[in-house]
Wavefront OBJ file of the C-alpha trace (Angstrom):
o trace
v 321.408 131.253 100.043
v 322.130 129.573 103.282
v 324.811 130.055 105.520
v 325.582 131.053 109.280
v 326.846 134.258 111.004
v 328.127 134.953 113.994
v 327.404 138.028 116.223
v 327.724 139.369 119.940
v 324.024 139.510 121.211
v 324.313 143.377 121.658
v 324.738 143.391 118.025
v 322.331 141.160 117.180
v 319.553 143.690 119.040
v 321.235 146.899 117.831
v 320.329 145.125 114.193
v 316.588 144.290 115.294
v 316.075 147.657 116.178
v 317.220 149.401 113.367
v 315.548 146.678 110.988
v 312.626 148.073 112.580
v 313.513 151.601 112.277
v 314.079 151.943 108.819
v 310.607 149.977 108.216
v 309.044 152.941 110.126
v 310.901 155.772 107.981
v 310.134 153.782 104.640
v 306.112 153.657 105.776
v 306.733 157.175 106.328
v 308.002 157.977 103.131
v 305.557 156.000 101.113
v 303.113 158.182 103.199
v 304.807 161.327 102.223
v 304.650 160.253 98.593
v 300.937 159.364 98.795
v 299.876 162.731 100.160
v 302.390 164.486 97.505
v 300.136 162.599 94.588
v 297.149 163.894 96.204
v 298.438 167.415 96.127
v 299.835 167.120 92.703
v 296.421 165.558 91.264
v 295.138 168.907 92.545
v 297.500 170.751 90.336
v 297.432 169.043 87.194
v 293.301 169.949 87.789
v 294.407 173.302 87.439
v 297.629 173.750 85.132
v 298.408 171.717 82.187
v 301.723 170.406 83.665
v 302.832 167.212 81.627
v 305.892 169.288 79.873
v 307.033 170.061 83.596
v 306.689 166.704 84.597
v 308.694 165.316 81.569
v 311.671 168.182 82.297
v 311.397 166.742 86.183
v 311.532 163.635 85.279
v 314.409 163.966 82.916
v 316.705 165.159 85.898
v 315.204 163.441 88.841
v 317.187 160.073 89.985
v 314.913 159.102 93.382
v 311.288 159.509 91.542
v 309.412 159.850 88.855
v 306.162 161.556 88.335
v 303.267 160.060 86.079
v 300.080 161.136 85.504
v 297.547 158.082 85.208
v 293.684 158.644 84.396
v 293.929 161.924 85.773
v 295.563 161.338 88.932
v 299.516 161.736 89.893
v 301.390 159.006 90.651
v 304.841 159.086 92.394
v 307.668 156.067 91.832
v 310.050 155.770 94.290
v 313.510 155.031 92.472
v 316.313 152.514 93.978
v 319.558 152.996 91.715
v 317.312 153.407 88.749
v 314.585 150.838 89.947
v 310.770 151.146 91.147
v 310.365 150.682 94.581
v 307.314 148.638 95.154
v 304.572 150.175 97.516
v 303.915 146.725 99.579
v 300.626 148.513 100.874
v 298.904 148.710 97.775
l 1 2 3 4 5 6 7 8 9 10 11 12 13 14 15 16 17 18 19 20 21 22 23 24 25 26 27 28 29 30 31 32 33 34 35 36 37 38 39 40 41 42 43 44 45 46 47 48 49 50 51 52 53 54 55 56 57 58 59 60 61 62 63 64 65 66 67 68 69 70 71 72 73 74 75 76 77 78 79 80 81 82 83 84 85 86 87 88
């Protein structure tokens, strides 16, 4: 798509800094979810959990949990889509 906008300066920085922003609070919360795998690996070491995870995943709408070759993995959901982790 191609086209042109048109925007006060002061605008245009406002939008480069929060561009920026939410980049930091999405590497945050791919962070988050990497450390919550780690903890829930732990658990499912423990604690056959796969008929919690199934219930949780039945109600959850911003994740789903999935437990592949022993080890947790968390899916970040955008209106029913998997957010990619870009640092993988």
């Amino acid at each position: 798509m191609t086209g042109t906008v048109t925007m006060t300066i002061a605008d245009y920085e406002t939008l480069k800094l929060e561009a920026q922003s939410s980049r930091l609070e999405r590497t945050g919360l791919l962070k988050a979810a990497k450390e919550l795998e780690v903890f829930l690996t732990f658990l499912i070491t423990r604690e056959n959990i796969n008929e919690h995870l199934d219930e949780f995943n039945s109600y959850s709408t911003t994740c789903k949990v999935r437990i592949v070759d022993g080890r947790a993995k968390i899916e970040l959901l955008d209106n029913g889509k998997i957010i990619e982790d870009e640092e993988d």
